[in-house]
Structure formats: structure tokens, C-alpha cells
C-alpha positions as CSV (number, residue, x, y, z in Angstrom):
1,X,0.0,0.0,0.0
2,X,1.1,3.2,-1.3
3,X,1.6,6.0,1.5
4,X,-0.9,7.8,-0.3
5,X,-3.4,5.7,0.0
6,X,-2.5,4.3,3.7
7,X,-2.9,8.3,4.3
8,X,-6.4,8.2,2.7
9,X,-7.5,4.9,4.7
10,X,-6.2,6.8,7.8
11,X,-8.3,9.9,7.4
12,X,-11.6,8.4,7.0
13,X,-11.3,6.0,9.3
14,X,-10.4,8.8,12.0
15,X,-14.2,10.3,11.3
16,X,-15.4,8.5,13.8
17,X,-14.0,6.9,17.3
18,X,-15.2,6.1,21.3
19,X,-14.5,5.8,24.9
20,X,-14.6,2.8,27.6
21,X,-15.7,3.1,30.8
22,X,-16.0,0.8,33.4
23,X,-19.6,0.6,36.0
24,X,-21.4,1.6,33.0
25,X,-24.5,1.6,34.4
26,X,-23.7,4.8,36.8
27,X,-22.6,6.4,33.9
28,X,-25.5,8.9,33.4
29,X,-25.3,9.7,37.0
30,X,-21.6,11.7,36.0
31,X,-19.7,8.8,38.8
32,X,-16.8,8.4,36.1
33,X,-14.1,10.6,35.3
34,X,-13.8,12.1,32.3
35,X,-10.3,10.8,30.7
36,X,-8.9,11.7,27.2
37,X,-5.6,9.9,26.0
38,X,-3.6,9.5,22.8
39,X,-2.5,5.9,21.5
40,X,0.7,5.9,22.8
41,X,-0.5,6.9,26.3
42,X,-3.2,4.7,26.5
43,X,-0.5,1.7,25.8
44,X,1.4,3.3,28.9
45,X,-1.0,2.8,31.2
46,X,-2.3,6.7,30.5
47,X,0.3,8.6,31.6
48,X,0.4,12.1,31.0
49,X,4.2,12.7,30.6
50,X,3.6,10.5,27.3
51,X,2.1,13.3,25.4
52,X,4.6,15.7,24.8
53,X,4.4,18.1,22.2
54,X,0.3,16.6,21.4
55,X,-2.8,18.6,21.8
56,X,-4.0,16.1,24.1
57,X,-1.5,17.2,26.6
58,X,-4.2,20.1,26.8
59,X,-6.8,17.8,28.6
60,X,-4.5,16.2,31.0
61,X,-1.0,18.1,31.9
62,X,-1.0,21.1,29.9
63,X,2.8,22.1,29.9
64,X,3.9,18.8,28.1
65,X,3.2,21.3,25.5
66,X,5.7,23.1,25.4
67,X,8.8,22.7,23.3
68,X,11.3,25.4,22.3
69,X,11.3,24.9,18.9
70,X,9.2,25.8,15.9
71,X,6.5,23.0,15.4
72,X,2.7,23.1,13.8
73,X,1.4,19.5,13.6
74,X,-2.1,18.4,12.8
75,X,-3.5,15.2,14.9
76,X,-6.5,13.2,14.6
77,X,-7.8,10.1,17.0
78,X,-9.5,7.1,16.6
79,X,-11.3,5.2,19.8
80,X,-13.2,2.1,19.4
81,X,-14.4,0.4,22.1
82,X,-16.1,-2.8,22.4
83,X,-17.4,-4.5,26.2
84,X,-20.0,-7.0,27.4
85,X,-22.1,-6.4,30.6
86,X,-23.6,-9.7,31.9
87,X,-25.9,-10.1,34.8
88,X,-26.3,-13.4,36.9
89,X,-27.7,-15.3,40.1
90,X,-26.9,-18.1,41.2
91,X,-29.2,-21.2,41.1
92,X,-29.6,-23.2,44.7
93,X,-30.8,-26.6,44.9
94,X,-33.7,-27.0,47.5
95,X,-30.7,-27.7,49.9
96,X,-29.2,-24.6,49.0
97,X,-25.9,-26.1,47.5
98,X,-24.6,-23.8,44.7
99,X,-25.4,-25.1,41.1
100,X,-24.6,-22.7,38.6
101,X,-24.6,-19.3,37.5
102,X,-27.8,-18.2,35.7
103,X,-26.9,-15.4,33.3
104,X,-29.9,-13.9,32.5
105,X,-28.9,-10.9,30.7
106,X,-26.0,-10.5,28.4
107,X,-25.8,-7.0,26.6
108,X,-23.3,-6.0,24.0
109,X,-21.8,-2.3,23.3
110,X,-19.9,-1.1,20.3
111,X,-18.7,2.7,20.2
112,X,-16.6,4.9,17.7
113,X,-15.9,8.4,18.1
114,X,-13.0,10.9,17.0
115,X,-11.3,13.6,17.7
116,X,-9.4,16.7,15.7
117,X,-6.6,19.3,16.6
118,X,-3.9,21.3,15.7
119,X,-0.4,22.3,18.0
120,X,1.7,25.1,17.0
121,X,5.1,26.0,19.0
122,X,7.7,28.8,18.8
123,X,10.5,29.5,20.2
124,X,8.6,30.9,24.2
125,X,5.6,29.1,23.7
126,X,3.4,26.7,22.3
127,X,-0.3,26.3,22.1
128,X,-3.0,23.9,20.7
129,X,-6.8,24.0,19.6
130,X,-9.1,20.5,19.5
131,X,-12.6,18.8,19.4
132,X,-12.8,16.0,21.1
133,X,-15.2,13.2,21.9
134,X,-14.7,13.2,26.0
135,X,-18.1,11.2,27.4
136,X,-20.3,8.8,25.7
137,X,-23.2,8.4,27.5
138,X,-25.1,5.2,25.7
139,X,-26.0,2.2,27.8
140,X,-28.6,0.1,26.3
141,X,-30.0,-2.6,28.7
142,X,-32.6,-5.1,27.2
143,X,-33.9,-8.2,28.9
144,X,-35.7,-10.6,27.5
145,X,-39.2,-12.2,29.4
146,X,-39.9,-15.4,28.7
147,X,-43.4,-16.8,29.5
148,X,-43.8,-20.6,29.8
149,X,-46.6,-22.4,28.6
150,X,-46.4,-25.5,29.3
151,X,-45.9,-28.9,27.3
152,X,-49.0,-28.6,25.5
153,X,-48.3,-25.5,23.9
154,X,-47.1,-25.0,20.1
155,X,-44.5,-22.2,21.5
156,X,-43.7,-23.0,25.2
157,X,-41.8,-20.2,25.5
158,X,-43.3,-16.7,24.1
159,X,-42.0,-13.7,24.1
160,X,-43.8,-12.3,27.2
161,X,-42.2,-8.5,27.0
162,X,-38.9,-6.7,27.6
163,X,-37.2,-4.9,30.7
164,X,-35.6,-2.2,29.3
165,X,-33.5,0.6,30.1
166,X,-31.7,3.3,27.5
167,X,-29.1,5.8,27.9
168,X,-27.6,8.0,25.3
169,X,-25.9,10.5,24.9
170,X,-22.7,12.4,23.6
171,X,-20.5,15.3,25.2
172,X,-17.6,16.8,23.2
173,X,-15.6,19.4,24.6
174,X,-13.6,22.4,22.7
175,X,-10.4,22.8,24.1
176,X,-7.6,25.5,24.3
177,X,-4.2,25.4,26.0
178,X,-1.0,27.1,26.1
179,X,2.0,26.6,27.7
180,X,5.6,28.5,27.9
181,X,8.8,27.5,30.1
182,X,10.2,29.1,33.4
183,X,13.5,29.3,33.0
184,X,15.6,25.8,31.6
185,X,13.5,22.9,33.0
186,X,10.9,24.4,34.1
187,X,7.3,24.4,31.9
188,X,3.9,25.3,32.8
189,X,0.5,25.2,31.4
190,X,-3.0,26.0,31.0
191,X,-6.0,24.7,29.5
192,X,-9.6,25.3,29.4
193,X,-12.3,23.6,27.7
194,X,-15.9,23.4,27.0
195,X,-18.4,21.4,27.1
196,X,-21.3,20.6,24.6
197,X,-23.7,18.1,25.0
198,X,-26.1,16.6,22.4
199,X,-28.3,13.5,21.1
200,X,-29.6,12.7,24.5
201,X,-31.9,10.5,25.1
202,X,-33.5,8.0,28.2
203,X,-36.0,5.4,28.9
204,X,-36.7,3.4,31.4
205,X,-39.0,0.6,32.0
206,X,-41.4,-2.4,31.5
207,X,-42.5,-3.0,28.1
208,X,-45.3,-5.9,28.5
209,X,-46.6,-8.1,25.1
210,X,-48.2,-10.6,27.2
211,X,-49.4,-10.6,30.7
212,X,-46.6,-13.0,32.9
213,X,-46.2,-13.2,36.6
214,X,-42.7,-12.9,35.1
215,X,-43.0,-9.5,34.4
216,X,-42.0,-6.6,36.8
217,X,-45.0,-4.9,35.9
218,X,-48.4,-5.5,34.0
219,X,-48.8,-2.5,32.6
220,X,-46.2,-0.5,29.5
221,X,-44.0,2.3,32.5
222,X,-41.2,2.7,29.4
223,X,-41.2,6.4,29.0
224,X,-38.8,7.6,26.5
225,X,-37.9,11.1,27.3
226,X,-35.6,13.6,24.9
227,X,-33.6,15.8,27.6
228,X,-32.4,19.4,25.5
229,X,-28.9,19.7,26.6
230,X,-26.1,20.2,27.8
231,X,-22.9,22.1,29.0
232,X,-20.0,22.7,31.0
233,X,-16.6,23.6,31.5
234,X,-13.3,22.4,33.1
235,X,-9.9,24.1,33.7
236,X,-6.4,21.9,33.4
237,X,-3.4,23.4,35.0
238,X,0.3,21.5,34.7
239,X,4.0,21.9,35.7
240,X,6.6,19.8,34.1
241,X,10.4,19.6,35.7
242,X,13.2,18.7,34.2
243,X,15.1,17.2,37.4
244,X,18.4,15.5,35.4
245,X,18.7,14.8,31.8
246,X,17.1,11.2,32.4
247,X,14.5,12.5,35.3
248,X,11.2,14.1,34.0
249,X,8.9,15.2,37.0
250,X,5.1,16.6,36.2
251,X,2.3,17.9,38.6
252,X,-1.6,18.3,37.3
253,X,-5.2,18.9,38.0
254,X,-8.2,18.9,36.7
255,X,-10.6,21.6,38.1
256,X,-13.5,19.6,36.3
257,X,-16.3,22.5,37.5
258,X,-19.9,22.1,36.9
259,X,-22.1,20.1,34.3
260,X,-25.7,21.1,33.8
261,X,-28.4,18.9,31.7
262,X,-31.9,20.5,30.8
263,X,-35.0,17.6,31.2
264,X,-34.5,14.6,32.5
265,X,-36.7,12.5,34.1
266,X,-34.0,10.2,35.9
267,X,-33.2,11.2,39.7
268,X,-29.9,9.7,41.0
269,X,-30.3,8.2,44.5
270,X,-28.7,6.6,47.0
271,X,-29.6,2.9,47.6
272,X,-29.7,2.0,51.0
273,X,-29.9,-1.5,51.3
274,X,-26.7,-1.5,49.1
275,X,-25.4,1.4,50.1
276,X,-24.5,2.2,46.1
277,X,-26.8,4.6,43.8
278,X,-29.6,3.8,41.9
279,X,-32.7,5.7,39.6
280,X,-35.7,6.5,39.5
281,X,-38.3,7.1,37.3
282,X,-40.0,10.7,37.5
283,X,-42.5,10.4,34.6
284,X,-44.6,13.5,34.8
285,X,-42.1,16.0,35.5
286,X,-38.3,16.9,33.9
287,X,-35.7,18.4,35.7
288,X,-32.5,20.4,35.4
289,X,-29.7,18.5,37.0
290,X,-26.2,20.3,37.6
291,X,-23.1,18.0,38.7
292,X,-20.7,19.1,40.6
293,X,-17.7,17.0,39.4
294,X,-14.7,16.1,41.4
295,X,-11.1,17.2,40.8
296,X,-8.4,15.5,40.3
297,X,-4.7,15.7,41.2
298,X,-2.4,13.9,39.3
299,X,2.2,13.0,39.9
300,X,3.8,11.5,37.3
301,X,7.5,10.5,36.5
302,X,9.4,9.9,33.7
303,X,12.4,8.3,33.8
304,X,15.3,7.0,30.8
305,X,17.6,4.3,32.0
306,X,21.0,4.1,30.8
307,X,20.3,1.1,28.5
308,X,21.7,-0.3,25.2
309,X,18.2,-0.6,23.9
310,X,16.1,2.8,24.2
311,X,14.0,2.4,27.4
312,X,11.6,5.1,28.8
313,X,9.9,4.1,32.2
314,X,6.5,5.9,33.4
315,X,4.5,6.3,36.3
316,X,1.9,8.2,37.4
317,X,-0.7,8.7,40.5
318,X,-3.6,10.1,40.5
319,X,-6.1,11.3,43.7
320,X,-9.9,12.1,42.6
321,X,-11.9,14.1,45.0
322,X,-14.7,12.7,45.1
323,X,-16.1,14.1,48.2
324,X,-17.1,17.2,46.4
325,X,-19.4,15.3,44.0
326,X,-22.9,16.0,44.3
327,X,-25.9,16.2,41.8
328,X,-28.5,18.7,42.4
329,X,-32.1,18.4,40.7
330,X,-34.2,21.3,39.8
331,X,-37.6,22.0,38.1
332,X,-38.9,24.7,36.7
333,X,-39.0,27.3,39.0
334,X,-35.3,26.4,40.0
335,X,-36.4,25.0,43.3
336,X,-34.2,22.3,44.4
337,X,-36.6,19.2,44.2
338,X,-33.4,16.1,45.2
339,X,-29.7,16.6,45.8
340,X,-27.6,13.5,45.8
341,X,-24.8,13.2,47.8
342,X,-23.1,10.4,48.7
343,X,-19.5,12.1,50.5
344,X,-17.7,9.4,49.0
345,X,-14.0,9.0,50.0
346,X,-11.0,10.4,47.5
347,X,-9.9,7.6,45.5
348,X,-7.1,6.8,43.5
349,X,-5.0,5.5,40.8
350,X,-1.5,4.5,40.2
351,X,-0.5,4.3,36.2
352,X,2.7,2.6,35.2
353,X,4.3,2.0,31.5
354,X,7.5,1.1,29.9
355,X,8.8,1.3,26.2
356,X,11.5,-0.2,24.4
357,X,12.4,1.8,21.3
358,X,14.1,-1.1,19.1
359,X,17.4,-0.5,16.5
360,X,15.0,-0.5,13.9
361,X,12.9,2.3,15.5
362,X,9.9,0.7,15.9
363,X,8.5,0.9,19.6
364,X,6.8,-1.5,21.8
365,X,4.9,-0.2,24.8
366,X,3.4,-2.1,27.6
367,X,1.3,-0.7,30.8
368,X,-1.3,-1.4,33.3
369,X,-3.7,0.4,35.8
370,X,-4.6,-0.1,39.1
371,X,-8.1,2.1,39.8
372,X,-9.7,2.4,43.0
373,X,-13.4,3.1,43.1
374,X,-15.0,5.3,45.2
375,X,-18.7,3.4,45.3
376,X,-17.3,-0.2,46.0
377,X,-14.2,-2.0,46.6
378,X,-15.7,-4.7,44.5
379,X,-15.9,-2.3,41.7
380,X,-12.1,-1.8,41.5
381,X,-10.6,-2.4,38.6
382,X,-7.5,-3.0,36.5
383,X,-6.5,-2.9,33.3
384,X,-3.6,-4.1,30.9
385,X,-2.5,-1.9,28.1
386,X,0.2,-2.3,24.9
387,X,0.5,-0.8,22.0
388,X,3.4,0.6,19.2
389,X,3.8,2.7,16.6
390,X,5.1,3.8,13.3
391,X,6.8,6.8,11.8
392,X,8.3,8.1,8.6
393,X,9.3,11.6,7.7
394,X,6.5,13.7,9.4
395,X,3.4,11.6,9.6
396,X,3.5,9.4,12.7
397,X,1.1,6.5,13.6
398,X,0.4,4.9,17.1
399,X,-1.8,2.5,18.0
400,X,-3.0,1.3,21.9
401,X,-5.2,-1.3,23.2
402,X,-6.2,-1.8,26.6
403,X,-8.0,-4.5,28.4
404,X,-10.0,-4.8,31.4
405,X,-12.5,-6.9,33.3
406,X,-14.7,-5.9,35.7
407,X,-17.0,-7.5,39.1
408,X,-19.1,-6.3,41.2
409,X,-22.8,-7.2,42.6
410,X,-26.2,-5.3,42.9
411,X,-29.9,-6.0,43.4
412,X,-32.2,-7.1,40.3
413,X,-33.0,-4.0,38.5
414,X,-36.7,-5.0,37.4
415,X,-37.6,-6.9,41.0
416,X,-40.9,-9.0,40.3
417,X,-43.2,-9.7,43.1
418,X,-42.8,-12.4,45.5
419,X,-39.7,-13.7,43.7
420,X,-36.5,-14.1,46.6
421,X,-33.3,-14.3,45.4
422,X,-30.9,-15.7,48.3
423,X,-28.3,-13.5,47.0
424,X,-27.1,-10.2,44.6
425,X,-26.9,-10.3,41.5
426,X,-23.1,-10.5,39.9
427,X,-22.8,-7.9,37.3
428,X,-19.4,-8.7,35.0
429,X,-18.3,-6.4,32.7
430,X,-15.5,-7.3,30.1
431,X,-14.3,-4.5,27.6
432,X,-11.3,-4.0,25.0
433,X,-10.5,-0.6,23.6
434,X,-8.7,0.4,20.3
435,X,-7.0,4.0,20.2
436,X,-5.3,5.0,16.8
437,X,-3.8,8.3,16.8
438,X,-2.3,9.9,13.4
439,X,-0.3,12.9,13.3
440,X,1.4,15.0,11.0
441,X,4.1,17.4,11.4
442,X,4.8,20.2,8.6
């Protein structure tokens, strides 16, 4: 394949792209940060000292910006993401020995999105200018009601109705940054961007076809709502230090501010028999909800061992503060109608990566994650990332996967009447992300 055309295959497939995240069903209640990373980061575990001289830099530690040089280069992203949630009880004997799991839900998610920006750098300063996909909202739960018949029966088993639950939803974000150095190893920056949210939509409920004891309810309680909009801002602010020629030091945070949505009819709660959130359904009336989102603070290291073979080690730790999280609903009149807030604890995350640049100049890039949530311990995760990359003259090409599975257990989330189940439900959740990121340097 000719570089022209690899160059044409690039472009249109960086149209589109997406984003991962893991409790996806909390999603829409803004209890996930919002996280934005290039190929080659992504394969390092997501550190931010990995994205020097790339507009992303902007979203995460500004002053990796900087270089004292003249640059302008063009960059494009690709995410695709792909997970399975499954839902299961266990089935007891009438001794109540374990037999099996019964997954009785299995849902599949695919999602692309893309991004766009450009990074220009003189000899003082640098800045960039993107759009980017940050949060994808869509979680599409569907589960299937059987209704039994019995033996005599041409179709034993009819399709009795659906438990359903939908979720979509896009937010991009317009984002500016600039950064300039402080003497010789010192850099700092500062970003801002905003956000701009679109395409949402919710449902929640019973959809019956037949009437079944099987059934959470008798009666259709799916109401598919169209909430307007909506918008936000956040502020990034970085400082990189250059401690030896082979030590890189940065400090970030992300001063993540308010996001409002205009007419929803879903009300975040706390449950308290689990002691983890939950919704509920106000048909008749839509709110305003505004989300105060949590900041985070984020060390990272870089470091270049003396070594034959071109090595770069990375690590990086990050502290959300999640205390300040809190989501206020409103109607009409701008009268408070709910506030959730949960005063979670701070939680953290601790981001390591290595790559080995070989003779031949290709790289190969390994990392993994360690993410501790703030709900539930069970809800913890980690994650294994790789990835490499490919250059020539001024276009480069990297490319990072990371995978992760995730466990944790919650009630039934259609409960039918006088049905016990002896214990939770486990919810497992196994994803894999693409990230291709193209740039161009002229």
C-alpha cells in the first residue's frame, strides 16, 4: 500500500472513534471521570508525561506542551471500544448447594468516536486548539421475558415483554491550551475547555406483550424522554520539571467544574440496602440537573535508563476528590426538588508503563492500571495496556489497546413480586478498547 493511500485509509477512518468506561450503568449519573488519552498513552498505562508536544496534553498536563522549537502538527484520534455487561444469580438446589450461575442478561456495546486538533510552538511558547469526543453516555440494557406455557403448547416459551433501560448521549468538549517555560527545565501550562452536549436520550421501563407473573410490571411504564442539553466547563493546569537529563517530573489537576443537563426525568439516589446509587423514574415532570464533578490531582515521572536498547519508564498517581461530588435536581422554578450526595471518599489511581524503542525504531509499549473506586471495593478495577507505533518523515502512527474486566454485585434492577433471590446479583463487565492516533508534522 502506497503511503498515499495508507494516508487516505487513515483519514476516513479517524471520522469516527469512542471511549470505555467501566460501571457503565452509573454512567449517566456523571460517577466516572472524564479521561482523554492518545494511542501511545493509553498503551502506557495513560500517563500524561507520554504526550509531549500533542494537543491532548491540553486535557490532562498542559505544559507537556511546550517545546522550544518551531513546530505546527495536525493530529486526529480514533477510539473504538467494544465491552460485554452480563448479569447473573446463582441457582440453589432445595438444599441450597450452589449449582450454577444463571446469566440472565447479556448486553453487548460497540462505540466509535473521534477527535481533531492542531499544535503550533515557537520558540517561548506553544499552544494547541481541539474537538474531542470526552463522554459517551449510551448504555442500552434489554432483557428478555420469557413466558412458559407449558408442554401442550405450540410455542412453550413466548416472548412475554422486555425490561428495558436506554441511555444516550454524547458530550464533546472544545479545548484550548497554552503553555511557555520558566526558566531551563521548568514548563507550565494551561488549558480550558468546554463542554457541549447533544443527542440525549433516556428510557426506562417495562415494556409488556403478554401478561406473565414474570414480568416486573403489567402495565407499559417505558417512557422515552428527549432531555435538550447540555454544558460545561473544566480548567487543566500542569507543571513539568526537568530534574536531570534522564529524570522528567510533572504535577496536574483537573478543576473539572460544573455540568448542567436541561429535562431529564431520571433522579440519582442513593440505595440503602446496598449502600450504592440507583434511579428512578420521575415520569410527569423533567428536571435540570447540575453536577458538581470532582477534581483531580495527578504525579507523574518519567524516567530514561541508561540502557543499550532505548528504554523510557512511566509512572503516574492520580487522587480524585470525590467528596465534592454532588448532583442537584431542579424544576422549573429552579427550586431544588433532590440533591444526591453520597461524600464518597478520595480515590485513587496509580498508572505505570514502559517502552522499548528497538534498532530498527519501531517501539513497543506495555502498561497497566490499578483504579480504585469510590462506590465499591468490589468495583475496582484494572487494566492491561500495549500498543506501538510507526513513523516516517513527518506523519506518525500509534496505536493502543487496553484490556480490562470488571465484578461487582447489585440488586435485580426490574424486581418481580414475590420472587427471593438468596443473594445479589453479579454484574461482569469485560471491555477492550482500540485508540489510533495519526499525526502530521509540517
Amino acid at each position: 500500500m502506497t503511503r498515499k493511500h495508507l494516508l487516505t485509509l487513515l483519514l476516513i477512518i479517524t471520522l469516527s472513534a469512542g471511549n470505555l468506561f467501566g460501571q457503565a450503568y452509573f454512567k449517566y449519573m456523571g460517577l466516572e471521570n472524564t479521561s482523554k488519552n492518545t494511542a501511545r498513552s493509553l498503551a502506557l498505562g495513560g500517563n500524561a508525561l507520554a504526550m509531549e508536544l500533542n494537543p491532548v496534553a491540553g486535557l490532562n498536563n498542559p505544559a507537556m506542551l511546550y517545546k522550544a522549537a518551531d513546530a505546527l502538527i495536525v493530529y486526529s484520534n480514533l477510539n473504538m471500544s467494544s465491552f460485554i455487561e452480563r448479569r447473573s444469580f446463582p441457582v440453589q438446589d432445595s438444599f441450597g448447594d450452589f449449582l450454577a450461575e444463571n446469566d440472565y442478561v447479556s448486553n453487548r456495546y460497540q462505540r466509535m468516536e473521534g477527535d481533531l486538533a492542531m499544535y503550533y510552538s515557537q520558540k517561548g511558547f506553544s499552544a494547541s486548539a481541539g474537538w474531542y469526543s470526552l463522554e459517551n453516555f449510551n448504555y442500552d440494557y434489554q432483557e428478555e421475558i420469557r413466558s412458559d406455557m407449558g408442554s401442550g403448547a405450540y410455542n412453550r416459551d413466548p416472548l412475554a415483554g422486555y425490561h428495558k433501560i436506554n441511555f444516550s448521549g454524547m458530550t464533546h468538549g472544545l479545548n484550548v491550551a497554552l503553555a511557555h517555560d520558566i526558566g531551563k527545565r521548568f514548563a507550565v501550562g494551561y488549558a480550558y475547555t468546554h463542554y457541549f452536549g447533544s443527542g440525549f436520550e433516556e428510557g426506562y421501563g417495562v415494556i409488556p406483550i403478554l401478561s406473565d407473573s414474570k414480568l416486573s410490571s403489567s402495565d407499559t411504564t417505558y417512557f422515552p424522554e428527549i432531555p435538550t442539553n447540555g454544558s460545561g466547563s473544566n480548567i487543566n493546569l500542569g507543571l513539568t520539571a526537568k530534574v536531570t537529563d534522564r529524570l522528567q517530573l510533572g504535577l496536574s489537576t483537573t478543576l473539572a467544574g460544573i455540568y448542567t443537563m436541561e429535562g431529564t426525568h431520571m433522579i440519582a439516589g442513593m440505595d440503602s440496602s446496598l449502600l450504592l446509587p440507583a434511579y428512578s423514574v420521575d415520569a410527569d415532570s423533567a428536571y435540570k440537573v447540575v453536577i458538581d464533578r470532582p477534581n483531580t490531582y495527578s504525579l507523574s515521572l518519567r524516567y530514561i535508563p541508561n540502557n543499550e536498547l532505548k528504554t523510557t519508564l512511566y509512572a503516574q498517581f492520580d487522587i480524585t476528590d470525590w467528596p465534592g461530588y454532588a448532583a442537584g435536581y431542579f424544576d422549573s422554578a429552579d427550586s431544588l426538588i433532590s440533591l444526591f450526595s453520597p461524600e464518597y471518599s478520595p480515590s485513587w489511581a496509580l498508572r505505570a508503563g514502559i517502552e522499548h524503542v528497538f534498532f530498527t525504531g519501531v517501539p513497543l509499549r506495555f502498561g497497566f492500571t490499578y483504579e480504585k473506586n469510590p462506590m465499591n471495593n468490589d468495583m475496582n478495577r484494572s487494566t492491561i495496556n500495549m500498543g506501538s507505533g510507526w513513523s516516517s518523515n513527518n506523519l506518525t502512527l500509534d496505536i493502543g489497546i487496553l484490556i480490562y474486566q470488571n465484578m461487582y454485585y447489585y440488586s435485580d434492577l426490574f424486581p418481580v413480586e414475590d420472587e427471593v433471590r438468596a443473594t445479589l446479583d453479579k454484574v461482569k463487565e469485560n471491555g477492550l478498547r482500540l485508540n489510533v492516533s495519526l499525526s502530521y508534522a509540517f
